[in-house]
N, C-alpha and C positions, 0 to 999 in steps of 0.2 A: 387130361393134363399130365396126370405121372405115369403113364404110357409113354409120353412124346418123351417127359424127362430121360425115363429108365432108355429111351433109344436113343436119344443122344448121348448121355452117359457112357451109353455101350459105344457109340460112332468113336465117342471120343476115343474110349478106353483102347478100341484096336487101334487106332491111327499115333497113339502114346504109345503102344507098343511097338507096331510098327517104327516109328522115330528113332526110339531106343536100340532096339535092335540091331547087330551089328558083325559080319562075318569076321570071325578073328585071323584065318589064313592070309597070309599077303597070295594073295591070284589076281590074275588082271582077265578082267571081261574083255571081248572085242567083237562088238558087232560085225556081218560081214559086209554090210552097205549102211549108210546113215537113212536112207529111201523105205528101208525096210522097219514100218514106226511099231510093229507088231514084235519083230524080232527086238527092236530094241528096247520098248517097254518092261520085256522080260528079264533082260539084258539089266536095265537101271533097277528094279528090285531087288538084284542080285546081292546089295550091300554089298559089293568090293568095288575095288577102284576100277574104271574102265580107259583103257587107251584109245582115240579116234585119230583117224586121220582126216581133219575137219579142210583140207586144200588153203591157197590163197585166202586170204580176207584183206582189209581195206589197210590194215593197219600196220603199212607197212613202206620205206621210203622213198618206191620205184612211184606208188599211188598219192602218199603226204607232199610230194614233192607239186603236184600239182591239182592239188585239192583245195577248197576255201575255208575248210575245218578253223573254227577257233580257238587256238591256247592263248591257258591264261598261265602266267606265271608270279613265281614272285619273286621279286626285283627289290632288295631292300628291306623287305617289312613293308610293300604295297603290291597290290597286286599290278598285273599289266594284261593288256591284252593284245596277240595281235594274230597274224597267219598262221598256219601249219609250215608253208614256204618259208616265212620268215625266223621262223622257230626251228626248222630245220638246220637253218644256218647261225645263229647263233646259240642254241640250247637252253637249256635252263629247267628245273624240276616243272612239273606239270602239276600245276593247282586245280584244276577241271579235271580228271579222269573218268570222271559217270557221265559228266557233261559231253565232252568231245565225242564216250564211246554214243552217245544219245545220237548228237549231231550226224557221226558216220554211220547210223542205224547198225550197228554191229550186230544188235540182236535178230536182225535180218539173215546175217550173214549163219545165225547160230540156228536156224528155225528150221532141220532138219532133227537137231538133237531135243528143239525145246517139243516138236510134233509127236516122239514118240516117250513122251513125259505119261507116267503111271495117270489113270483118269480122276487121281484124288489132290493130287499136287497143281497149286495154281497153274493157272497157265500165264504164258512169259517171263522172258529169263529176267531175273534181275540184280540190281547192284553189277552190272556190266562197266567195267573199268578198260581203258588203256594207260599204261605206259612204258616209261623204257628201264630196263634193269643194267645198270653200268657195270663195266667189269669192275671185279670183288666185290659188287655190293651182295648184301643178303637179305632176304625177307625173313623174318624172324620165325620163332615155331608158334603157328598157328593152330586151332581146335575149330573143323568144321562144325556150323551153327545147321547150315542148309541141307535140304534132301541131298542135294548135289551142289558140290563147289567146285567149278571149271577153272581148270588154269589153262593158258597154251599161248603157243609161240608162234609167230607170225614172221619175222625175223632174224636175220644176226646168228649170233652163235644160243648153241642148241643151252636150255634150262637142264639144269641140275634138283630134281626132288632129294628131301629127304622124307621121310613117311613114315609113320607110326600108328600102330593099331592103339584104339582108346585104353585097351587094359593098362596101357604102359603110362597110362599119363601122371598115376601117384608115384613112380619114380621119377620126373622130370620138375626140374623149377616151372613156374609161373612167369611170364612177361613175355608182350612181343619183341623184345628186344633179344631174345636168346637164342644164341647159336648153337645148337644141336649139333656140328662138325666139333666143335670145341670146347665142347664139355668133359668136365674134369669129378671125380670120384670128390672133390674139393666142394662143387658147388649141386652135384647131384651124387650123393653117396650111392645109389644103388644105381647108377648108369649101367652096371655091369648087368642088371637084366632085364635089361631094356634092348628088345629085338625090332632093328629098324631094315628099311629096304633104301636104295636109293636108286632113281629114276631119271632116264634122260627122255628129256622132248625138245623134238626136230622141229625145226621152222616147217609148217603146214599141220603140224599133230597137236593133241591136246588130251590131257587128263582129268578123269572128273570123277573126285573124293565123295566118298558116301560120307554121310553126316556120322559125325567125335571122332576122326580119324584127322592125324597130326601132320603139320608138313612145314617144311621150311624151303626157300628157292635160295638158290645162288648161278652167278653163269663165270666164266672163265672169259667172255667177253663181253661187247653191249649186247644184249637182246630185247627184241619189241615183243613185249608178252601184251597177256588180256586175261580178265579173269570175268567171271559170269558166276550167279546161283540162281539154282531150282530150288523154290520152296513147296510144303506142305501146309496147310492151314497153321497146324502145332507150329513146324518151327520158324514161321514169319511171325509167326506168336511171339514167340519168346527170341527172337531175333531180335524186335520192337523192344521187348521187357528189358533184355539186357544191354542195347545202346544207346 
């Protein structure tokens, strides 16, 4: 019995370090084919961020336009539901986004990068999101939970990252609501060192943050993004714990 303990203890203890762990360089990995799950396995342990170029996917308005996808939205303070077609033509924020990406099996479409996932990390991608990012809107600065969190862009004008390594996160305020382009020595006194990168992805390309690495999106125009996470036992763990 305190065999089995002492070796799970120890499972745990590297797979917690492993977690933690976290290359501090801004370098970008790039597999040289998504087919190759060997190359890329080694590729995602690398703890830095990786650039693919993941092609077409569904999520996009040459394919919404005649697809039977269902959004829901919300209209009022109630929800509504109706087509992709029909949503297309009048708009409205998208209250479904795990849903719809479900519907359009996106994680289909991801099942090159989720094949060459390390052999400890669940398998299937999850928390797999569509929607559309309007121009000047911004996604706030984020702290990756996930072994890998996927962002990428499937349409419209190319995404805007901002990026930051975990050391930097005790000079930064707290909130998703915070804009990391315009922050001020006011509301972050030590902004000044704070060493960030900023990242552009093209419609057909996608980025995928190793876990406590920081990011905020903004685009210059609409764009149709998507976002996906690879877990590890640990951090679906505590993904659960803290939402």
């Amino acid at each position: 019995m305190w065999e089995l303990l002492i070796l799970l203890l120890v499972v745990f203890g590297v797979h917690w370090w492993e977690y933690r762990s976290s290359v501090q360089e801004y370098t970008f990995a790039q597999p040289s084919t998504l087919d190759r799950h060997d190359e890329l396995s080694t590729v995602l342990q690398e703890k830095t961020p990786i650039a693919v170029e993941i092609g077409s996917l569904p999520w996009r308005p040459q394919v919404a336009e005649k697809a039977a996808w269902t959004v829901t939205i919300d209209s009022n303070g109630s929800e509504m539901d109706m087509s992709v077609a029909q949503w297309i033509r009048s708009r409205g924020e998208i209250a479904n986004p795990e849903a719809l990406a479900e519907e359009m099996e996106l994680a289909n479409g991801l099942a090159d990068i989720e094949a060459g996932r390390p052999w400890w990390w669940l398998p299937e991608m999850r928390d797999c999101h569509v929607g559309i990012l309007d121009k000047g809107a911004m996604m706030g600065l984020t702290w990756v939970a996930a072994e890998r969190h996927w962002i990428g862009c499937s349409h419209g004008a190319p995404l805007t990252l901002w990026l930051v390594h975990s050391r930097y996160r005790r000079y930064l305020p707290v909130g998703s609501d915070v804009d990391p382009w315009t922050l001020t020595v006011a509301e972050a006194p030590w902004i000044g060192r704070v060493q960030y990168i900023e990242v552009t992805i093209k419609p057909g390309w996608c980025i995928g943050l190793p876990s406590h690495w920081g990011f905020a999106v903004k685009t210059d125009a609409e764009s149709w993004m998507w976002t996906a996470n690879q877990h590890s036992l640990v951090s679906f763990g505590l993904a659960k714990m803290t939402s």
